[in-house]
MARBA-3410 file (N, C-alpha, C, O; in Angstrom, 1 decimal):
73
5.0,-11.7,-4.0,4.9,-10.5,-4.8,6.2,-9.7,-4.8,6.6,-9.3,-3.7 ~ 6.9,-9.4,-5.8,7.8,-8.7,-6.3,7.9,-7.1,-5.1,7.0,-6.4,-4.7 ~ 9.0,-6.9,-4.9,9.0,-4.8,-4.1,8.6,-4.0,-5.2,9.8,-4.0,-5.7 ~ 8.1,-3.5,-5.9,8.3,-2.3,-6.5,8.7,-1.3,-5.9,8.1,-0.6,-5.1 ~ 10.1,-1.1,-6.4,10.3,0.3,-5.2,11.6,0.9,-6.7,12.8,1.2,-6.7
10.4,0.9,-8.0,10.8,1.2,-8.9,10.2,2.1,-9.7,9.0,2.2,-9.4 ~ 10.6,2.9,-10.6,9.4,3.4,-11.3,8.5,2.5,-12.1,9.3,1.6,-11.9 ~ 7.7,2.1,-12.7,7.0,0.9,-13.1,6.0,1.4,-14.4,5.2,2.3,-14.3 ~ 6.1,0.7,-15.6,4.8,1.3,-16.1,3.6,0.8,-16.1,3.3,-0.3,-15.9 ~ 2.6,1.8,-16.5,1.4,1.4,-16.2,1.1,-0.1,-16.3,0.8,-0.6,-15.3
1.2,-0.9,-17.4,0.9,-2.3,-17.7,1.5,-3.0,-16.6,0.9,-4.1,-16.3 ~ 2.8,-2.4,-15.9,3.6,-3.2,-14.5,2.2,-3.1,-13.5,1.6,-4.0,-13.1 ~ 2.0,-1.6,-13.3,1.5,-1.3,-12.1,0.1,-1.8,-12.4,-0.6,-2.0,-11.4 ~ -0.6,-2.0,-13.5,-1.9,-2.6,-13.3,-1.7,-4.5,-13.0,-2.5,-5.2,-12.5 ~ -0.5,-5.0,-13.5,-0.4,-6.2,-13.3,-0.6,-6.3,-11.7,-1.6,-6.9,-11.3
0.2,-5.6,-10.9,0.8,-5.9,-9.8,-1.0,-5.6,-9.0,-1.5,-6.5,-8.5 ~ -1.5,-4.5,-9.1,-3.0,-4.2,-9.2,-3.4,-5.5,-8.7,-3.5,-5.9,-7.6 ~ -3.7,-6.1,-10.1,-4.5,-7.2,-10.4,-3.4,-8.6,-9.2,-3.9,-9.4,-8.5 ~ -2.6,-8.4,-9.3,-1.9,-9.8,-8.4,-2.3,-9.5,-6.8,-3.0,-10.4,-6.3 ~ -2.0,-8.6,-6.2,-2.4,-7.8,-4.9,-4.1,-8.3,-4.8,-4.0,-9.3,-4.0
-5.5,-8.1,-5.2,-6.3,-8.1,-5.2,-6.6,-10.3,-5.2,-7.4,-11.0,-4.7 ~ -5.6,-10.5,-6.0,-5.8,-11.8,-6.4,-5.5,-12.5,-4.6,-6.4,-13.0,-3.9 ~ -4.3,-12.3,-4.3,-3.5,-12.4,-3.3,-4.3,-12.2,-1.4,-4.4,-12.9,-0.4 ~ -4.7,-11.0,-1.8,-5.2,-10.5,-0.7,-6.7,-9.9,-0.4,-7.1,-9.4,0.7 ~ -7.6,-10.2,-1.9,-8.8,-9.9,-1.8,-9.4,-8.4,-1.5,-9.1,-7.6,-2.4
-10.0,-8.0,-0.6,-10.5,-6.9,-0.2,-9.3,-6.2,0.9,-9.2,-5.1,1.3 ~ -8.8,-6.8,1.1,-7.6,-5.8,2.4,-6.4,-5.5,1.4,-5.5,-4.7,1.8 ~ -6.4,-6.1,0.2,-5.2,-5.5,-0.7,-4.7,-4.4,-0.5,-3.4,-4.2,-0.4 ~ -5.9,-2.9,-0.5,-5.6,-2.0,-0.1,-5.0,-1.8,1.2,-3.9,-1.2,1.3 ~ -5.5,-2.1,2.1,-4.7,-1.9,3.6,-3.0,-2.6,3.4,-2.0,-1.8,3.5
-3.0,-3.6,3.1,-1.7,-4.1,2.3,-0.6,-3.1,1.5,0.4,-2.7,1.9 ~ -1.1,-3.0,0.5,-0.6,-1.7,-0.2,-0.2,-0.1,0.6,0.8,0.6,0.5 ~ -1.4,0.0,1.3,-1.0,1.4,2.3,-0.2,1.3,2.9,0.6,2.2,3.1 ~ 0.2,-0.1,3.6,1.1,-0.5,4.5,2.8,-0.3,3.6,3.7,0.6,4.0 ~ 3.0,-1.1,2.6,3.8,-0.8,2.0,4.4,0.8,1.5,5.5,1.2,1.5
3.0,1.7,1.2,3.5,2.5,0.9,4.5,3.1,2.1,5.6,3.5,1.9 ~ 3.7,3.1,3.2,4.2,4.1,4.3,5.7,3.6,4.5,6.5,4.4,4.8 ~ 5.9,2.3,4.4,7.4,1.4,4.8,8.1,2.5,3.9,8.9,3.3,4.3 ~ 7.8,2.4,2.3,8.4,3.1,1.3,9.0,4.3,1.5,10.2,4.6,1.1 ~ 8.0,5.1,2.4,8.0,6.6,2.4,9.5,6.8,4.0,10.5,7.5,4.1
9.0,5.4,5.1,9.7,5.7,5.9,11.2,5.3,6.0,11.9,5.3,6.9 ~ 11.5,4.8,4.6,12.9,4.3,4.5,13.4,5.3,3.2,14.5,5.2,2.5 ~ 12.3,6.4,3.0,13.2,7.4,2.3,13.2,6.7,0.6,14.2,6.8,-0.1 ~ 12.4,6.3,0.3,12.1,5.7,-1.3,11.1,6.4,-1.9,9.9,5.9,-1.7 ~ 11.1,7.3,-2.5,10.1,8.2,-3.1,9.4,7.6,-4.0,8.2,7.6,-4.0
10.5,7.0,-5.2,9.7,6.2,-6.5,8.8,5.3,-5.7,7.6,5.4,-5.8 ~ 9.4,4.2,-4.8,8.5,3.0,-3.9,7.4,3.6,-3.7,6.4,3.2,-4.1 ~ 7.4,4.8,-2.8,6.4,5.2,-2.3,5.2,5.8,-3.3,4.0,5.7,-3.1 ~ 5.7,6.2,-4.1,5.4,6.9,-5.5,4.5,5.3,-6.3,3.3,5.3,-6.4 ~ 5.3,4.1,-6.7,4.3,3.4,-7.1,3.3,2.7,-6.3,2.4,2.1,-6.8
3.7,2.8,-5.0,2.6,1.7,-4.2,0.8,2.7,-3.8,-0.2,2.2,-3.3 ~ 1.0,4.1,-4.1,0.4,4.9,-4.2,-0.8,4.4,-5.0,-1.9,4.0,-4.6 ~ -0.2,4.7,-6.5,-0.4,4.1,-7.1,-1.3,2.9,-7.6,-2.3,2.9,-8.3 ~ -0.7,2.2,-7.1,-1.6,0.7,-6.7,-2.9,0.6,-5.6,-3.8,-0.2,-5.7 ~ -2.5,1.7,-4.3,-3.6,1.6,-3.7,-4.6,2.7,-4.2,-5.3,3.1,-3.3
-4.9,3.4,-5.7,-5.8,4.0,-6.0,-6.1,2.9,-7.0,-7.3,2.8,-7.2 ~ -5.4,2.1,-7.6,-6.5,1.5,-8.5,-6.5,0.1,-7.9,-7.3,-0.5,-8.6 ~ -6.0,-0.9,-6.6,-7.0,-1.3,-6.1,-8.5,-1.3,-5.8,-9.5,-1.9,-6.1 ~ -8.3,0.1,-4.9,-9.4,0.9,-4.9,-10.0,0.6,-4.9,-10.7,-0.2,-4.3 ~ -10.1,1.6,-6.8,-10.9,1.2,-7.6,-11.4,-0.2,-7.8,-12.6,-0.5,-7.5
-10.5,-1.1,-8.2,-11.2,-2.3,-8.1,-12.2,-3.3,-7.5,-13.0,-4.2,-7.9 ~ -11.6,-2.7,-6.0,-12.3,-3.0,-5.0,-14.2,-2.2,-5.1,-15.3,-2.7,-4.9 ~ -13.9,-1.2,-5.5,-15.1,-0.5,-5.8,-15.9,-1.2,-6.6,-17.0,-1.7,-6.1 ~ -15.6,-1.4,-8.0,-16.3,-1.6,-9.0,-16.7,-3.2,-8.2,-17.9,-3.3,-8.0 ~ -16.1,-4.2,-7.7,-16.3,-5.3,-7.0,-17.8,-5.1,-6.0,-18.9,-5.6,-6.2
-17.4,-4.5,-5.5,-18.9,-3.8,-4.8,-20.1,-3.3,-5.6,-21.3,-3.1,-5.1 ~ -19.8,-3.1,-6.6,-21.0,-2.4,-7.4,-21.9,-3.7,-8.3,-23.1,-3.9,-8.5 ~ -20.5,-4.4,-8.6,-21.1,-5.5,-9.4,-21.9,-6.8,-8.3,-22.5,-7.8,-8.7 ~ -21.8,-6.4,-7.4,-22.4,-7.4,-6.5,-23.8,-7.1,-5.9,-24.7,-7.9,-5.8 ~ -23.7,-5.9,-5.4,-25.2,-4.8,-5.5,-25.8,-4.7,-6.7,-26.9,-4.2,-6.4
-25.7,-4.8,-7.8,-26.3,-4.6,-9.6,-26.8,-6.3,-9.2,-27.8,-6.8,-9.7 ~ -26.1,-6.9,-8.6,-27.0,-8.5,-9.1,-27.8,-9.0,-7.7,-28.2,-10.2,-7.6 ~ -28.0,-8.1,-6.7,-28.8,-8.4,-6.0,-30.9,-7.6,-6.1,-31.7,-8.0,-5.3
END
């Protein structure tokens, strides 16, 4: 998976979303947090700024994942 340690647009940052979750499943988020913090501790604001980002609409994703699995039990 590519650094983003760019500003990115939305359609980037939902791809990268969707690749992360593909990639890493349910810990994507832990993944992503991890990155951010690297971001933040080497002084990259945008980096830190998109990986943010990404770990709210993992999140999400991860959310709605849970919901759709509880709705079919």
């Amino acid at each position: 998976m590519d650094d983003p340690g760019e500003i990115l647009s939305n359609a980037e940052v939902y791809k990268l979303a969707d690749d992360l979750m593909r990639q890493y499943g349910k810990d994507a988020v832990i993944v992503a947090s991890l990155r951010a913090g690297e971001m933040l501790n080497s002084g990259d604001v945008d980096g830190y700024r998109t990986w943010k980002r990404l770990i709210m609409l993992v999140d999400g994703m991860t959310a709605e994942e849970e919901l759709e699995k509880v709705s079919l039990h």
